[in-house]
C-alpha positions in Angstrom: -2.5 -4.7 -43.1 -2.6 -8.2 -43.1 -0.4 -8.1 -39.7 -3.0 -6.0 -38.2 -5.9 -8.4 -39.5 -3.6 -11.5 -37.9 -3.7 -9.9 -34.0 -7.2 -8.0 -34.4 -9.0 -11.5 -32.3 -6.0 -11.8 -30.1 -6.0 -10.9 -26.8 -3.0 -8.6 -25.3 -0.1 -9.7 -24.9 -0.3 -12.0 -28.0 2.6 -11.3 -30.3 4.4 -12.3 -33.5 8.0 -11.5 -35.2 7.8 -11.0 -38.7 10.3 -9.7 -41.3 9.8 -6.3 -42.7 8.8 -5.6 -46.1 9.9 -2.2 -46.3 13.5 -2.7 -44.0 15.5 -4.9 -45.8 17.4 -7.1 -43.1 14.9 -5.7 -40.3 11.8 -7.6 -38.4 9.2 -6.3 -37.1 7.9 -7.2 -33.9 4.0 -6.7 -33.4 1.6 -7.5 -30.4 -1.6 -6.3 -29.0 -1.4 -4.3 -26.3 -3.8 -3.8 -22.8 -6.3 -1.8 -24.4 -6.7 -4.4 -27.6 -4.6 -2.3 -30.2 -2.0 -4.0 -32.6 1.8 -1.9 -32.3 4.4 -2.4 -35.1 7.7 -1.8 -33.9 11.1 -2.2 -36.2 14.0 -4.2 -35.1 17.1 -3.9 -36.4 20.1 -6.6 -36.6 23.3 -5.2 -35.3 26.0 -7.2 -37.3 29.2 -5.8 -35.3 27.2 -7.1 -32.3 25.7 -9.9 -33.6 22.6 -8.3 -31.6 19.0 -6.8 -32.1 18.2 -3.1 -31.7 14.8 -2.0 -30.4 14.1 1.3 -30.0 16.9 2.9 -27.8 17.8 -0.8 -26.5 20.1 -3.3 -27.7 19.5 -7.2 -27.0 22.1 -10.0 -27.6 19.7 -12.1 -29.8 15.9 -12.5 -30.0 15.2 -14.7 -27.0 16.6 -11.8 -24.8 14.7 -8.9 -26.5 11.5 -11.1 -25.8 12.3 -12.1 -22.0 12.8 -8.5 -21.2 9.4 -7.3 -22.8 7.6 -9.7 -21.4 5.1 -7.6 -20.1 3.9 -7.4 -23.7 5.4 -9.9 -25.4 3.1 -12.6 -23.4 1.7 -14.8 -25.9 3.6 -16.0 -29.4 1.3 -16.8 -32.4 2.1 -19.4 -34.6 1.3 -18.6 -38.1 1.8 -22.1 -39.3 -1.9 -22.7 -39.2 -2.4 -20.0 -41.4 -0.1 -22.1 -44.1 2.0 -19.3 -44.2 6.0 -20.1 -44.7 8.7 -19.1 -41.9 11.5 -17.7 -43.6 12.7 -14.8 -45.3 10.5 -12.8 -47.7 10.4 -13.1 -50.9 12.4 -11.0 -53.6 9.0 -9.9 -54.3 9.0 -8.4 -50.7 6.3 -10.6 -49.4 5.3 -9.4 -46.0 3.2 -12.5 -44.9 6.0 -14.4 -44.1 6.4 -15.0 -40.3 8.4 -16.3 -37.6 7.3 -17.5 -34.5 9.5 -16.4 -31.2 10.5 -19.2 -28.5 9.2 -17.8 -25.4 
């Protein structure tokens, strides 16, 4: 997928936050790991928390769910010079749309 083809020259640790195309509401968080694949993960808002779920872990925002994985999360692309838009997708569930993460 296009996510995949974004990260394939990137070296580990490089990440981006994107919102899902299948998840309405969720992101997903992709990066390349130590032995050069790309992992998708899902991210899930917690509106009663105003929080992020990852996995089995909650984080109070965004900022905090990339401090802790740090170890991965190393290196945030920005897919502005790709002329793609930051925001949300589309009604047509365009998945290009990316955000980049303040490290």
């Amino acid at each position: 997928d296009e996510t995949r083809q974004r990260l394939a020259d990137k070296p580990p640790g490089a990440f981006l936050l994107r919102f899902s195309a299948s998840q309405k509401g969720a992101l997903v968080v992709a990066f390349v790991d130590d032995a050069r694949q790309v992992r998708q993960s899902l991210v899930y808002p917690k509106p009663e928390s105003g929080g992020y779920q990852l996995g089995e872990e909650t984080y109070a925002s965004i900022d905090q769910l990339v401090d802790v994985n740090k170890h991965r999360l190393r290196l945030p692309c920005n897919f502005r010079e790709y002329g793609l838009t930051v925001g949300p997708p589309s009604s047509a569930g365009a998945a290009a749309a990316a955000a980049t993460a303040a490290a």
